[in-house]
C-alpha positions as CSV (number, residue, x, y, z in Angstrom):
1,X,13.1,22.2,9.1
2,X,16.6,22.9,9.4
3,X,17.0,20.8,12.3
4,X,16.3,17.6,10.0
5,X,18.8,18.7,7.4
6,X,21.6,16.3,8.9
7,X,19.2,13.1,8.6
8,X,19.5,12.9,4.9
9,X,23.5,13.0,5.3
10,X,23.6,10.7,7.9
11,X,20.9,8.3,6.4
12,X,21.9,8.7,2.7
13,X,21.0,5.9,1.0
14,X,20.2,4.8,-3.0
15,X,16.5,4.7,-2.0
16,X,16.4,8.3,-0.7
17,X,16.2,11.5,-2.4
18,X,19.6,13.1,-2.4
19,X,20.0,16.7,-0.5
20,X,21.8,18.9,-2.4
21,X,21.4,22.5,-0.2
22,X,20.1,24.2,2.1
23,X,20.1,27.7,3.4
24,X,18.0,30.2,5.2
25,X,15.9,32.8,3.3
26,X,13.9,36.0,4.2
27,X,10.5,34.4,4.8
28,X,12.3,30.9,6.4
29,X,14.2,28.1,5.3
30,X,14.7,26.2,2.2
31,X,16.0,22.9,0.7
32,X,17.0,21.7,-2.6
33,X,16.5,17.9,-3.4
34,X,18.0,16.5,-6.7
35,X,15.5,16.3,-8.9
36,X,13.4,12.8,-9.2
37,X,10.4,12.0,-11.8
38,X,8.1,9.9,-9.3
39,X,5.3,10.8,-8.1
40,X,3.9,10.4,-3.9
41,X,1.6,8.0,-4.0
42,X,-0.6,10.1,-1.6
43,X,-1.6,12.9,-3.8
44,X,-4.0,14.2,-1.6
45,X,-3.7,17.4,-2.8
46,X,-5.4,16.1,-6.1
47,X,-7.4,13.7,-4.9
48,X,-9.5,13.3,-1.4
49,X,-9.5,10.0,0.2
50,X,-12.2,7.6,-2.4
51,X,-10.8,9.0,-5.3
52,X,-7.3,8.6,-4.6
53,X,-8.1,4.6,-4.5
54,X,-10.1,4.8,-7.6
55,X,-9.5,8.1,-10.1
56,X,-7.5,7.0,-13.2
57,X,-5.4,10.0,-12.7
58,X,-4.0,9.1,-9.4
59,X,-0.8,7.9,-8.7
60,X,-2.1,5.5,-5.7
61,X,-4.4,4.1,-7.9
62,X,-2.0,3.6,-10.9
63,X,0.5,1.6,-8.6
64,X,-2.2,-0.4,-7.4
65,X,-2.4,-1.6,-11.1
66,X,1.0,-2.5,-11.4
67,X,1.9,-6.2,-11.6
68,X,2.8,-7.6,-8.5
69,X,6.2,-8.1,-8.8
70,X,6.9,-4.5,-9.4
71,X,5.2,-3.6,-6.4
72,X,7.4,-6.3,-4.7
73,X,10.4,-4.1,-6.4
74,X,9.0,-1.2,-5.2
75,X,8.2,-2.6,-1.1
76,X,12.2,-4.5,-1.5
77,X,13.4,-0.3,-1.7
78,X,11.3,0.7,1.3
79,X,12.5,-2.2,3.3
80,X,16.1,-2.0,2.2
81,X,16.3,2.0,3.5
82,X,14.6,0.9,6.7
83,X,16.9,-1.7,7.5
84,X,19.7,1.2,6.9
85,X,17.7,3.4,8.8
86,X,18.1,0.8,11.8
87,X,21.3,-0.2,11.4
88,X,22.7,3.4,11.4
89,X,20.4,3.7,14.9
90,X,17.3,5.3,13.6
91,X,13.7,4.9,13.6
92,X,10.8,6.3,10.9
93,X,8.7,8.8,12.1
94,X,5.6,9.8,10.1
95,X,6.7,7.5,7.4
96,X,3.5,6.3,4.7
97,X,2.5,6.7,1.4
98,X,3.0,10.2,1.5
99,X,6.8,9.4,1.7
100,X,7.0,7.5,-0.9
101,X,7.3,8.2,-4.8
102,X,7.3,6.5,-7.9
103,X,8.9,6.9,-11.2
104,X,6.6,5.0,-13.5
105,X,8.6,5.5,-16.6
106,X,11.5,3.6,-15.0
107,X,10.3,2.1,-12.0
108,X,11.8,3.5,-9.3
109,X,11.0,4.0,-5.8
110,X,12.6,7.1,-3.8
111,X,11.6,8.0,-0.2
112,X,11.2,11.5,0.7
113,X,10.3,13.7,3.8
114,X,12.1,11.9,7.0
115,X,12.4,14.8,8.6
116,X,10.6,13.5,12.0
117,X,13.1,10.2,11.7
118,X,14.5,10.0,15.3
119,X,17.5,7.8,17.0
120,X,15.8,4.2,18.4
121,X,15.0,3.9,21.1
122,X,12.3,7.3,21.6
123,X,9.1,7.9,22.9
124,X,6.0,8.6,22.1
125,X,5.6,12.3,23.7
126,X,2.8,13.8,21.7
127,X,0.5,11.2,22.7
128,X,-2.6,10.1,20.0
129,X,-1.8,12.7,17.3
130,X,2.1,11.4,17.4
131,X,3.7,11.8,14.2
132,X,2.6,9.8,11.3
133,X,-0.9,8.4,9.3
134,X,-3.5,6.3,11.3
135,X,-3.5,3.2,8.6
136,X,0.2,3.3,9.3
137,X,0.8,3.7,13.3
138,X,1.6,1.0,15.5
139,X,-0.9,0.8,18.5
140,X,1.9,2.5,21.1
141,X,2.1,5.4,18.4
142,X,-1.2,6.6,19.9
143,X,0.0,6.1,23.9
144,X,1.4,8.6,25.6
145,X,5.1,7.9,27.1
146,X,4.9,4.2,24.7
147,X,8.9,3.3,23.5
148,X,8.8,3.7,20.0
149,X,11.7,1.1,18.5
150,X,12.7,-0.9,16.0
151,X,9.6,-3.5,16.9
152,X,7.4,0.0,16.4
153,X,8.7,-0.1,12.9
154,X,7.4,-3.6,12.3
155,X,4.8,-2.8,12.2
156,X,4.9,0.3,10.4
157,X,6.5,-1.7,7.4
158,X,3.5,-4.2,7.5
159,X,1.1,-1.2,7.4
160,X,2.7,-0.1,4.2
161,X,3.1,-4.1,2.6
162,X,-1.1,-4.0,2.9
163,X,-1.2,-0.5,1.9
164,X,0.3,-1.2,-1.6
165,X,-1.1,-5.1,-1.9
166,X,-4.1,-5.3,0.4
167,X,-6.9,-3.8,1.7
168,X,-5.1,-0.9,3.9
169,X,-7.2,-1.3,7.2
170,X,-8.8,-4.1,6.2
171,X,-6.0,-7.3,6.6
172,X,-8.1,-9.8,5.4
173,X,-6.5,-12.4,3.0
174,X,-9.4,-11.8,0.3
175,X,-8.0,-8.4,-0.4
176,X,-4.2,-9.7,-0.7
177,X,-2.9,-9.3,-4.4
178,X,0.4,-11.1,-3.3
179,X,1.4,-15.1,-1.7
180,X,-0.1,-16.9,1.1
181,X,3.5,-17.1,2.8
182,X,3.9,-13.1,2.0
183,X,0.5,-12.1,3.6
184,X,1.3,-14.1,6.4
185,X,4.6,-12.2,7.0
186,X,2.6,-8.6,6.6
187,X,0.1,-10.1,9.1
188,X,2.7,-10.6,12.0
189,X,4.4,-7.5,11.3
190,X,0.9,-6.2,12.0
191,X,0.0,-7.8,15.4
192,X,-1.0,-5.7,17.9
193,X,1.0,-7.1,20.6
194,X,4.0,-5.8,20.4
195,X,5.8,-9.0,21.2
196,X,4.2,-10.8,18.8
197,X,5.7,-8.7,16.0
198,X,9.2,-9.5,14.1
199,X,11.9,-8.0,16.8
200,X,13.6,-5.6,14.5
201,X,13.2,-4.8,10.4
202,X,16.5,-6.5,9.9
203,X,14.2,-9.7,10.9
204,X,11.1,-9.0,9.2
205,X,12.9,-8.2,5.9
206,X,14.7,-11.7,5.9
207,X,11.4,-13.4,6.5
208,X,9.7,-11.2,3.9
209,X,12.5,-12.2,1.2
210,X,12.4,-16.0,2.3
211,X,9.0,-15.6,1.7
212,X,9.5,-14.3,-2.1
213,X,11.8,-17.7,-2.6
């Protein structure tokens, strides 16, 4: 843990939780976060995998019944820290709904826990069970020796766009809250060939806006 300390200086950012501390204690190592009201949106600690889509209670489920256009807010903040993420030289690493929270009083989006963030280009060197949720993972995040880049991240960042206003897994238009051109823009990020993907989030991010106009 306290290897990953120095990501959230070098990656500060508006969109991510500020680190205040951190220090060594008896039993480990600790951290101390300035303190933000959101909730993750993958409680799972509350809530197994059903009713975290459909229990009242959950914080998944409440953002899926926000209006569109403040989940559209809330994707703009993702995509803005990512495109710093890979303009400082960095790639996500385990990065989904569990790194993401929520204030719902003021609607605000913060990302937490980038602790496996790594400098671009890396590799895959786990192999299947590399770093990160399966909805989210690109197909090389499950390959042995694959390059894990900016192109990885792609898709990674479309994983999320039908995460919050599609059906997850399941890319078909019918389950698409948002526009024609917008689910069109998720669904190249999404392509399993690699080179069919937006080359870098800086790119995908200026299509996705263009695609708000």
């Amino acid at each position: 843990m306290s290897a990953a300390m120095p990501l959230y200086t070098t990656l500060a950012h508006s969109h991510l939780i500020k680190l205040i501390d951190h220090f060594h204690i008896q039993d480990g190592y600790a951290a101390v976060y300035e303190w933000f009201n959101g909730e993750c949106l993958h409680p799972h600690w509350l809530f197994a995998e059903k009713p975290k889509h459909t229990h009242p209670d959950s914080s998944f489920y409440k953002f899926r019944q926000l209006p569109v256009e403040k989940r559209l807010q809330s994707l703009n903040a993702i995509y803005s820290f990512h495109k710093h993420v890979e303009f400082k030289g960095y790639v996500a690493v385990d990065f989904y709904d569990g790194s993401i929270m929520y204030d719902f009083a003021k609607d605000i989006t913060k990302i937490c826990d980038i602790d496996f963030y790594r400098t671009s280009p890396t590799v895959n060197d786990i192999g299947e069970n590399f770093w990160g949720a399966k909805r989210t993972k690109s197909p090389e995040e499950f390959i042995l020796g694959a390059t894990i880049d900016s192109r990885t991240k792609v898709f990674t960042m479309g994983a999320i766009a039908f995460g919050l206003l599609g059906g997850e897994l399941d890319h078909s238009y019918s389950k698409w809250d948002a526009s024609r051109t917008l689910y069109e823009v998720a669904l190249r990020a999404v392509s399993h060939e690699r080179e069919l993907r937006y080359s870098n989030i800086h790119e995908f991010k200026a299509a996705w806006e263009a695609a708000q106009i």
